[in-house]
C-alpha positions in Angstrom: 21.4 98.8 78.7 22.8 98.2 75.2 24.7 100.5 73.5 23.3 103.1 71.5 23.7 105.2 67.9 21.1 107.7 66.9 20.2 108.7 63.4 17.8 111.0 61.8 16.1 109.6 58.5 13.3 111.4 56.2 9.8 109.8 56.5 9.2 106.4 57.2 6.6 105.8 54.9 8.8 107.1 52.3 11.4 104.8 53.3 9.4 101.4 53.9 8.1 102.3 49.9 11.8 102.3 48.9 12.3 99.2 50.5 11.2 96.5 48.1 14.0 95.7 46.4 15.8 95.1 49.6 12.9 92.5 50.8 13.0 90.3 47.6 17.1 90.2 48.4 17.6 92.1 44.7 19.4 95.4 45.8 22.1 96.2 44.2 24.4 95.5 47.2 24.7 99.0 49.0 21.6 98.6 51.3 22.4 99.2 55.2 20.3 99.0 58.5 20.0 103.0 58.3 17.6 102.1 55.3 15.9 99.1 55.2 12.5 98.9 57.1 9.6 96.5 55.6 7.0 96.4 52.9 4.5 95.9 55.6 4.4 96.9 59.7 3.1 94.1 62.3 0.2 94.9 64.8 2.2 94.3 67.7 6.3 94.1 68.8 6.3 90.1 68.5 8.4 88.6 65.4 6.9 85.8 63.3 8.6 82.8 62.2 11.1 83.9 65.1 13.2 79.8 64.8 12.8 79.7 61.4 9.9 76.7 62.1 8.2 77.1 58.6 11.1 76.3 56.8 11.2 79.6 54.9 13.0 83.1 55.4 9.6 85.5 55.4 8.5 87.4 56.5 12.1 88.0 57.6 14.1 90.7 55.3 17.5 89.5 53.3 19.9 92.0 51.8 23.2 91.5 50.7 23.0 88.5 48.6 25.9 89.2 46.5 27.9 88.4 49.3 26.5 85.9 51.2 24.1 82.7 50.9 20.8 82.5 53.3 19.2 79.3 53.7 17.1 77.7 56.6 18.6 74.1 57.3 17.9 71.1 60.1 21.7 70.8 60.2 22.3 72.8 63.2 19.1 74.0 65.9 19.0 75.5 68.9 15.5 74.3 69.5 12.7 72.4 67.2 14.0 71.4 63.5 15.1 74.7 62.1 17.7 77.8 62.1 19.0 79.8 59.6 22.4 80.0 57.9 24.2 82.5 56.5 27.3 81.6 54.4 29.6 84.8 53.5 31.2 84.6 50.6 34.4 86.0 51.1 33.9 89.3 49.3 34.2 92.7 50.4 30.8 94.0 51.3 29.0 97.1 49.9 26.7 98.6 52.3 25.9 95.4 54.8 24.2 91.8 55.0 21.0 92.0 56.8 18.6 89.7 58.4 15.8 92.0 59.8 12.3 91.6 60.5 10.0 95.0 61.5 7.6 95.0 64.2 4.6 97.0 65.4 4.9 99.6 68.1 2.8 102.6 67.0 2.1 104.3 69.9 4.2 102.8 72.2 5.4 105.5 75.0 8.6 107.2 76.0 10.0 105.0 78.4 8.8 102.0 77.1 11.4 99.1 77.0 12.1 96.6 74.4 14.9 93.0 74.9 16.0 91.5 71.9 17.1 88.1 72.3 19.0 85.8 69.5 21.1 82.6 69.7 24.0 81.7 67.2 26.9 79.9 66.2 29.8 80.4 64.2 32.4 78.8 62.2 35.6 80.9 61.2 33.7 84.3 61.1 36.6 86.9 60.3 34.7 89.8 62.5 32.9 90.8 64.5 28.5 91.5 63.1 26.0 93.4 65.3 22.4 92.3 66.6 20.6 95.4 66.9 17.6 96.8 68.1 16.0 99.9 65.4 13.4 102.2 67.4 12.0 104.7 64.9 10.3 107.7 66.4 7.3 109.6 65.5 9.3 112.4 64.1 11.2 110.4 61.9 14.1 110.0 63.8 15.5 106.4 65.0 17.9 104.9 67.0 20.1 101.9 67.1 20.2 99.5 70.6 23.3 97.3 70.2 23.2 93.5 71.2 26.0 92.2 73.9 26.8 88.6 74.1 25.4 87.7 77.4 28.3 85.8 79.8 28.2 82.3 80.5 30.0 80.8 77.3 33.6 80.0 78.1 35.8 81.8 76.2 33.4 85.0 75.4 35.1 87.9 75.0 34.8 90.5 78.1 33.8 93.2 76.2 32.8 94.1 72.6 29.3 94.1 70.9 27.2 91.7 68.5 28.3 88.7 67.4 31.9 87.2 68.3 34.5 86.2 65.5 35.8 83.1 65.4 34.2 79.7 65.6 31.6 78.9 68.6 30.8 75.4 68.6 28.2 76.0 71.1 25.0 78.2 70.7 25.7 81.5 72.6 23.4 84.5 73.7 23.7 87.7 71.6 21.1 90.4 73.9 19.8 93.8 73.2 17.9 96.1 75.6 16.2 99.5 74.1 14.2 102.1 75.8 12.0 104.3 74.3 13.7 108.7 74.0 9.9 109.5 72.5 6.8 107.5 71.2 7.7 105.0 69.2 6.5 104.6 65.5 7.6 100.9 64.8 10.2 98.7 66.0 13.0 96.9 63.4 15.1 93.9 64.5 18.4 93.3 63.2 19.2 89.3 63.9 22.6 90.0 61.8 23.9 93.5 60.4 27.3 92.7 59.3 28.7 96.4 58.1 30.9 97.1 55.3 34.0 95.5 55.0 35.5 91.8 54.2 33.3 89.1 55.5 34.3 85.2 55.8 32.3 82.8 57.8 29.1 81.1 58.5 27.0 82.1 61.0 23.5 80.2 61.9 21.1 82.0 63.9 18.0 80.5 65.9 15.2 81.4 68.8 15.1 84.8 68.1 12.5 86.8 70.7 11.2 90.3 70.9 10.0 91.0 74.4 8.4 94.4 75.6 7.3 96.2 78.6 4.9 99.3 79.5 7.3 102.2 81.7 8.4 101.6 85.1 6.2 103.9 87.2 7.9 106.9 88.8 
């Protein structure tokens, strides 16, 4: 399993409200994965427009564009015509860059589990980002699920989580495993959540796949 943070928050409905600035990409720069959820919550855990296929970003969520360019090119795919690329520019960030996308899972049971699967590349990327699973709870608590780069890339580091710095000519395998502590309010995906800090690089991200499963019995 992934490795974990846990939070507490106020209501979610209060904070999926607050969000709108954050999904247009016009926040002031200070947004963070701790607060960003989406104007609207899907009916199931699958993401939409999950290899960037219709040439556009929604319904994915974009904050942090004082500090980094998002655009879906042909350039570079890790299957069909699209991916997306995000070019930081070389700026200390405020907050965090986000890609995220939120997910239905009202409902969903303690115990039940959740894989979170996204390919990239890099190109001089200064430090490490993270990939991250976001279960919120029906008391409005939530918890993080951090993303490992699965082995089989030469070169991968041994240990660390997210997304690798340096450059990766070839697409590599950034995975995240959740279970459910409680029952599960909705489910937010994090394809890159780059922290505070300096940030240089370009990172372009493709095939990215929500998977879940009912409790294993016993």
């Amino acid at each position: 399993m992934g490795e974990t943070a846990h939070r507490t928050t106020g209501a979610v409905v209060a904070a999926i409200t607050a969000l709108g600035i954050a999904a247009c990409g016009d926040e002031p720069g200070s947004v963070t994965s701790e607060s960003v959820l989406g104007r609207e919550i899907a009916r199931s855990p699958e993401l939409a427009n999950s290899s960037f296929e219709e040439g556009a970003l929604t319904p994915w969520h974009i904050a942090g564009r004082p500090y980094a360019r998002f655009a879906v090119t042909r350039r570079l795919t890790w299957e069909g015509q699209h991916s997306l690329r995000i070019g930081a520019l070389g700026r200390r960030v405020r907050g965090s860059v986000l890609v995220g996308q939120i997910a239905g899972g009202a409902n969903a049971e303690r115990g039940w589990r959740y894989r979170l699967v996204t390919r990239v590349r890099t190109l001089r990327l200064n430090r490490r980002v993270q990939v991250e699973i976001k279960l919120i709870y029906d008391d409005d608590s939530f918890e993080f699920f951090l993303g490992r780069p699965v082995a089989g890339s030469p070169g991968l580091p041994e240990s660390g989580t997210g997304i690798p710095a340096g450059t990766w000519r070839r697409w590599i395998t950034v995975e995240a495993n959740a279970v459910a502590k409680r029952q599960v309010e909705a489910v937010q995906v994090f394809a890159f959540d780059s922290g505070p800090g300096l940030l240089r690089g370009t990172v372009w991200i493709d095939g990215v796949e929500l998977s879940s499963r009912e409790p294993r019995d016993g």
